[in-house]
N, CA and C atoms as an extended XYZ file, in Angstrom:
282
Properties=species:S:1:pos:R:3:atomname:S:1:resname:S:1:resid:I:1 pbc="F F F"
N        42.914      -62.610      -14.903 N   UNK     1
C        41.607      -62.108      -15.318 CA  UNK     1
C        40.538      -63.139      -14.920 C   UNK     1
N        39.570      -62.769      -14.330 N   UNK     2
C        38.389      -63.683      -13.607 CA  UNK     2
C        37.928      -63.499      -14.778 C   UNK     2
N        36.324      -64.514      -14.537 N   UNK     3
C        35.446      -64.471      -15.361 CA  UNK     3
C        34.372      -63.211      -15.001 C   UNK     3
N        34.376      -62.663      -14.251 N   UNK     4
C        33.206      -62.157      -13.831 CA  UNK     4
C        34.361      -60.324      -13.789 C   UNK     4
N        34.931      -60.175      -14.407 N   UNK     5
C        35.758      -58.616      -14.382 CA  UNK     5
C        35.158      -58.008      -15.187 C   UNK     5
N        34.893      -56.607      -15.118 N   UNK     6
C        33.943      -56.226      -15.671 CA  UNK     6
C        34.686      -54.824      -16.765 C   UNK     6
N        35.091      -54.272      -17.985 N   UNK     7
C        35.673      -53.801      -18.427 CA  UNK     7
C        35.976      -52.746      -18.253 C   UNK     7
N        34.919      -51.914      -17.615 N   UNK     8
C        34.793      -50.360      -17.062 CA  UNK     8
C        33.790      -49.879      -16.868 C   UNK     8
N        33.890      -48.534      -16.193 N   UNK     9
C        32.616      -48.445      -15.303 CA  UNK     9
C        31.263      -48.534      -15.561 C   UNK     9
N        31.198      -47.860      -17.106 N   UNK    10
C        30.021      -48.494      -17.520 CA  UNK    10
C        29.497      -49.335      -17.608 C   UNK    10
N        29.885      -50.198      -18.086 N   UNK    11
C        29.211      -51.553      -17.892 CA  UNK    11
C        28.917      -51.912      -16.759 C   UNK    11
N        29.778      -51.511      -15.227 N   UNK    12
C        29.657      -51.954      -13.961 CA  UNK    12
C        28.255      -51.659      -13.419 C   UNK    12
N        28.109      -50.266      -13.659 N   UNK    13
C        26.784      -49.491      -13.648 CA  UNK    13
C        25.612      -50.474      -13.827 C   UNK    13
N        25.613      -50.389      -15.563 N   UNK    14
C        24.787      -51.327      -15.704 CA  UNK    14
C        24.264      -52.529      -15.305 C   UNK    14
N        25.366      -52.978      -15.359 N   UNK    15
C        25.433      -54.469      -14.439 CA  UNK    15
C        24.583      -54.496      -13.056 C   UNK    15
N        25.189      -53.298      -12.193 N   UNK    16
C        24.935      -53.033      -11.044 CA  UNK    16
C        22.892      -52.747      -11.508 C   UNK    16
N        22.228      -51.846      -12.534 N   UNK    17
C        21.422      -51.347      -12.219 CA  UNK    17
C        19.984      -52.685      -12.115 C   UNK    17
N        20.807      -53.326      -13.183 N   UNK    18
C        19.607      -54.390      -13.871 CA  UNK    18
C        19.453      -55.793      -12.483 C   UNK    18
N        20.665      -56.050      -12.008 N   UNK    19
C        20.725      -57.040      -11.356 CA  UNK    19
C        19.641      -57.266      -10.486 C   UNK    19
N        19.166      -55.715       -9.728 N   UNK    20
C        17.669      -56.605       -9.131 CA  UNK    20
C        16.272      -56.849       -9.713 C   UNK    20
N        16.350      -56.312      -11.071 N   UNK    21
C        15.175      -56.541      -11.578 CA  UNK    21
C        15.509      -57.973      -12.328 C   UNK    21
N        17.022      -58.909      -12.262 N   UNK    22
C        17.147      -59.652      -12.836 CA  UNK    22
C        16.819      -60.631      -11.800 C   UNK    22
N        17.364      -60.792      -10.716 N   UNK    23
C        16.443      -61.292       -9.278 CA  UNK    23
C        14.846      -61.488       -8.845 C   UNK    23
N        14.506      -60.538       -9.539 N   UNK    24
C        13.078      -60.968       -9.138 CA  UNK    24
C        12.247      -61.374      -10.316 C   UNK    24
N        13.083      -61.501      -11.298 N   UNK    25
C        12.459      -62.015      -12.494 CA  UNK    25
C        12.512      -63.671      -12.528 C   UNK    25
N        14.113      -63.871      -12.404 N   UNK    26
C        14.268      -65.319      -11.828 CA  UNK    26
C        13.267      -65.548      -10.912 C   UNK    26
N        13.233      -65.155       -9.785 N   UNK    27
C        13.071      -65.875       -8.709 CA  UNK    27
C        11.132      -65.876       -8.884 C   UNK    27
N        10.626      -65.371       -9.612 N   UNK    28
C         8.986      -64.903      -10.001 CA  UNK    28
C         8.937      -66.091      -11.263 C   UNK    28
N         9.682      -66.339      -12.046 N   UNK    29
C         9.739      -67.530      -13.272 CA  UNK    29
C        10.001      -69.046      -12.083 C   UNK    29
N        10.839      -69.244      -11.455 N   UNK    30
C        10.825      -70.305      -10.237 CA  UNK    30
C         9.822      -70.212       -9.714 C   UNK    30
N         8.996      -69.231       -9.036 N   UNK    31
C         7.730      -69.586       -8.687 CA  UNK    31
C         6.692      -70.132       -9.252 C   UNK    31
N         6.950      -69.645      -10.322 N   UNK    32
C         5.645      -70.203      -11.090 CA  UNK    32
C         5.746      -71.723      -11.990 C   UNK    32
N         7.016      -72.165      -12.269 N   UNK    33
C         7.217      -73.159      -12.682 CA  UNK    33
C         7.336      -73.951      -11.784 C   UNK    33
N         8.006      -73.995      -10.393 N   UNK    34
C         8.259      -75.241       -9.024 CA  UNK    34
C         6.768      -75.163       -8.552 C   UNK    34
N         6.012      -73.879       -8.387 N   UNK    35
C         5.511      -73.926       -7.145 CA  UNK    35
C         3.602      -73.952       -7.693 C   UNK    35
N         3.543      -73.065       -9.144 N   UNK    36
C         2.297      -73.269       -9.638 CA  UNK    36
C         2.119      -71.782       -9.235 C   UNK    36
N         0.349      -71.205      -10.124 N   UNK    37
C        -0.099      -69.924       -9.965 CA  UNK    37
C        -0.553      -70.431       -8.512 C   UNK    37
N        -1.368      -71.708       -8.027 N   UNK    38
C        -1.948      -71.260       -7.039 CA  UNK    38
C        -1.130      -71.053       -5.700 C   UNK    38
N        -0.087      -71.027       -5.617 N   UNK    39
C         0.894      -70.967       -4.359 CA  UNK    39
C         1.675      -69.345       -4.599 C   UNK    39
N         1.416      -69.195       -5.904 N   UNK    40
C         2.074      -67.225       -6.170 CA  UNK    40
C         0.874      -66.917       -5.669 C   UNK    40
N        -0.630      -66.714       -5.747 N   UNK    41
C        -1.266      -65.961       -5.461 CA  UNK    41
C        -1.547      -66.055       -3.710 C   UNK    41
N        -1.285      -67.361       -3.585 N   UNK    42
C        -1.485      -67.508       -1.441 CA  UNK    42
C        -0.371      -66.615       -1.207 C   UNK    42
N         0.890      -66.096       -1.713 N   UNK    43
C         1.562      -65.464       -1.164 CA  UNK    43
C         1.241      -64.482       -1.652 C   UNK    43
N         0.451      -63.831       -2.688 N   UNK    44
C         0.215      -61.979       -2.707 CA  UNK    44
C        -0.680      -62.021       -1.385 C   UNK    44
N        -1.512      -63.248       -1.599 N   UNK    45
C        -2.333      -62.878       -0.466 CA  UNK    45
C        -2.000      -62.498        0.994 C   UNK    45
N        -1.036      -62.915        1.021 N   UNK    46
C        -0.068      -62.695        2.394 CA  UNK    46
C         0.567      -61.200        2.517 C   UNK    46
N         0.956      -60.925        1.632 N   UNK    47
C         1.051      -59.482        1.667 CA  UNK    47
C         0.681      -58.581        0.679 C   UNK    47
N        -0.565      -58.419        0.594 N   UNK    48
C        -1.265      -57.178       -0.305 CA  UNK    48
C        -1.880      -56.700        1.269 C   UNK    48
N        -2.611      -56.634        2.689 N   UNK    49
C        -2.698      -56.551        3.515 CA  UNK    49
C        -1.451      -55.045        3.905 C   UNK    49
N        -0.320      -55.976        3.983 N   UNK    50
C         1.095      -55.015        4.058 CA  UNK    50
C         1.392      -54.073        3.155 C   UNK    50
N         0.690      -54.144        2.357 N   UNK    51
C         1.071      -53.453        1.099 CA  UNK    51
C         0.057      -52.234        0.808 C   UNK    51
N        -1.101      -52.690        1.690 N   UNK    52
C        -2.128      -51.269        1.663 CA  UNK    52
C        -2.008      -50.753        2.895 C   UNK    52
N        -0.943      -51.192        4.189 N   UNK    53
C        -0.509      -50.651        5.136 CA  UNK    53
C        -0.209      -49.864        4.827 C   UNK    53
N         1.516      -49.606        3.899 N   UNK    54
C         2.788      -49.415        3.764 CA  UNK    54
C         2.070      -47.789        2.954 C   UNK    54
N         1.140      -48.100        2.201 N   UNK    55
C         0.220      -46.708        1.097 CA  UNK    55
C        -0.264      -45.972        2.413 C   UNK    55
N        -0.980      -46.318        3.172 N   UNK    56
C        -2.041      -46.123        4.496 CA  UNK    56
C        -0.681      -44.933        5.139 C   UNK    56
N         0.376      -45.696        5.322 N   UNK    57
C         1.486      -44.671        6.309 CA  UNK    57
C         2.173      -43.775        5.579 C   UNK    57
N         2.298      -43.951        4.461 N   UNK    58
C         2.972      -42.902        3.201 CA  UNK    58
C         1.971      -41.780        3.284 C   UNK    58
N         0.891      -42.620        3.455 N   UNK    59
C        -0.223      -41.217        3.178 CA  UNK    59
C        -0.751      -40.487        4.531 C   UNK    59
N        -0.727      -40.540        5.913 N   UNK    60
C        -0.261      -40.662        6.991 CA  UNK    60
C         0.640      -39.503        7.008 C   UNK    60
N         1.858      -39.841        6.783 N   UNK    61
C         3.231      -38.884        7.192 CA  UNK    61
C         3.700      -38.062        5.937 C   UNK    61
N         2.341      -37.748        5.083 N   UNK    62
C         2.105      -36.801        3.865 CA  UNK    62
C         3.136      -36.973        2.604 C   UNK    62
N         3.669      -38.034        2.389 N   UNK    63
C         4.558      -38.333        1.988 CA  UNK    63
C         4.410      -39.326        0.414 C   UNK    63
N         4.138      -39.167       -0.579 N   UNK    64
C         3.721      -39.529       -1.814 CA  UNK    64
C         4.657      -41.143       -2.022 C   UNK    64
N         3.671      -42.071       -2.786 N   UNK    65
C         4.352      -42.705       -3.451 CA  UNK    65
C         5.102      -42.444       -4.929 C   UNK    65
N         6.058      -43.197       -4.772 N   UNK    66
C         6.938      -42.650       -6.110 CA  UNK    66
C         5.630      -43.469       -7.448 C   UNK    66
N         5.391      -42.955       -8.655 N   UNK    67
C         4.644      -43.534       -9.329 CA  UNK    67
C         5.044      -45.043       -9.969 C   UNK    67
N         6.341      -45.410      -10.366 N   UNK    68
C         6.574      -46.669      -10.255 CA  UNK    68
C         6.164      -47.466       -9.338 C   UNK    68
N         6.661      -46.971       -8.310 N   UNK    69
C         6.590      -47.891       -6.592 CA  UNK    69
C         5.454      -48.606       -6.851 C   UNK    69
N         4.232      -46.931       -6.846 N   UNK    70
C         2.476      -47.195       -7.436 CA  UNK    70
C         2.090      -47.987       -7.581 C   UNK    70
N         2.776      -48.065       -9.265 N   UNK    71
C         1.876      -49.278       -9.993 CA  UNK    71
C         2.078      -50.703       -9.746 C   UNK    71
N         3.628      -51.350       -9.227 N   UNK    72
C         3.944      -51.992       -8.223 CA  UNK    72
C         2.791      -52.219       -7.174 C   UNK    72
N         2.823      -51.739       -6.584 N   UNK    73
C         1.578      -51.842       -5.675 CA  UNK    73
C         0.385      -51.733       -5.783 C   UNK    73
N        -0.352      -51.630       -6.485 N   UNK    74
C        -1.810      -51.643       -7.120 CA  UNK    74
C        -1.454      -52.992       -7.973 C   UNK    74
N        -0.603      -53.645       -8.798 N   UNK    75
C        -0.399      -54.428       -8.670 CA  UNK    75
C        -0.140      -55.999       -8.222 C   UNK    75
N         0.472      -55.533       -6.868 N   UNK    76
C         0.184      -56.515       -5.278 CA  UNK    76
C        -1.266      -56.818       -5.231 C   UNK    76
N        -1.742      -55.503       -5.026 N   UNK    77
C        -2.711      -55.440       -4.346 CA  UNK    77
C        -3.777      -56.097       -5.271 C   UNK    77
N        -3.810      -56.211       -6.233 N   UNK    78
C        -4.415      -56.402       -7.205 CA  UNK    78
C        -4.571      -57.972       -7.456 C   UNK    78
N        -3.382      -58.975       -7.986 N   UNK    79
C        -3.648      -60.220       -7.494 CA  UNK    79
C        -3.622      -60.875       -6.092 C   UNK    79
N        -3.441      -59.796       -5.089 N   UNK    80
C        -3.688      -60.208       -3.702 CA  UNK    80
C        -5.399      -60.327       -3.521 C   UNK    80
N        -6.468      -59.712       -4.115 N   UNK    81
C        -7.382      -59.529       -4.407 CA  UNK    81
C        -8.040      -60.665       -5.042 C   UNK    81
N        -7.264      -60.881       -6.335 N   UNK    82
C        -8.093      -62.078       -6.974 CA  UNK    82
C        -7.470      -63.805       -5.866 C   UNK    82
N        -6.103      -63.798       -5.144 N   UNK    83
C        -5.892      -64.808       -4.500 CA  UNK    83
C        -7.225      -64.983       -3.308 C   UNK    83
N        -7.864      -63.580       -2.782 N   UNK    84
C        -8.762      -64.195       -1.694 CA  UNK    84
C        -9.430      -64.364       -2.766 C   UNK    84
N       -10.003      -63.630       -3.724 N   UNK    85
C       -11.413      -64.174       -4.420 CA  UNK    85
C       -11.425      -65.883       -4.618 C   UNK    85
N        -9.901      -66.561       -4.924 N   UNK    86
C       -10.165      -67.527       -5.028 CA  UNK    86
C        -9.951      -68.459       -4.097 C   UNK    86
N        -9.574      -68.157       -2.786 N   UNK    87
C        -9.849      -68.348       -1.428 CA  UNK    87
C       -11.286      -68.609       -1.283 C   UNK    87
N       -12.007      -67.443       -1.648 N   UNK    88
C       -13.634      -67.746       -0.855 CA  UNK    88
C       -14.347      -68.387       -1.918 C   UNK    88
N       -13.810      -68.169       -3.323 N   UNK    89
C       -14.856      -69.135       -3.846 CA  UNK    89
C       -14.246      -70.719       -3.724 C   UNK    89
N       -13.369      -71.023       -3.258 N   UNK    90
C       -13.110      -72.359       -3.157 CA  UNK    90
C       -11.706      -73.071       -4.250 C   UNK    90
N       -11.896      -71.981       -5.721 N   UNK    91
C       -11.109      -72.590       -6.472 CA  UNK    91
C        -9.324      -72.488       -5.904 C   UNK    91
N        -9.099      -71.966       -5.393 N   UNK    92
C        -7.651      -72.130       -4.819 CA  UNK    92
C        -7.711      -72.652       -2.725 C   UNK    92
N        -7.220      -73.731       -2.991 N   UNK    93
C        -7.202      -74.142       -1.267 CA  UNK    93
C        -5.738      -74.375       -0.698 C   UNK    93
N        -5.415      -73.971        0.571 N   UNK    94
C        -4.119      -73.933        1.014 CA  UNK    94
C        -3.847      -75.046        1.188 C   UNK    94
C-alpha cells in the first residue's frame, strides 16, 4: 500500500477535480509571497492583452464564453488594467 492510493473512485474523482484549482492556488500564494504584488501585476500585464484577444476570437467565430471562464477573465483583465495604471503613473517600475 503506497501513500498516495486512493480508496475508491470517489475520492479519485475528487482528488482528480480539485487538483487544478489546488495548483494555481499554490502557485498564486508563491507569487505573492517570493515575488511581491508588484511582479503579479507586471505579469497580468503581460497577458490581459491575450486575454481580450482570446474574448475578441470567441466572439469572432460566434462562439460564447462559458460564464465562469468570464469572470476569470474580466478578472485578468481587470488587474491587468490597474498593473499599466501603475506602470504610467510610476508607482510600479520593471
Amino acid at each position: 500500500m503506497t501513500t498516495y492510493e486512493l480508496r475508491d473512485s470517489k475520492q479519485a474523482a475528487e482528488s482528480f477535480q480539485l487538483s487544478p484549482s489546488r495548483t494555481v492556488y499554490l502557485s498564486i500564494c508563491h507569487m505573492f509571497v517570493a515575488d511581491g504584488l508588484k511582479f503579479v501585476l507586471l505579469v497580468t500585464v503581460r497577458f490581459a492583452p491575450g486575454t481580450i484577444i482570446y474574448v475578441w476570437a470567441r466572439g469572432a467565430e460566434r462562439a460564447s464564453v462559458h460564464p465562469r471562464r468570464a469572470c476569470d477573465l474580466c478578472c485578468r483583465t481587470h488587474r491587468g488594467a490597474i498593473g499599466i495604471y501603475g506602470l504610467m503613473t510610476g508607482h510600479i517600475t520593471p
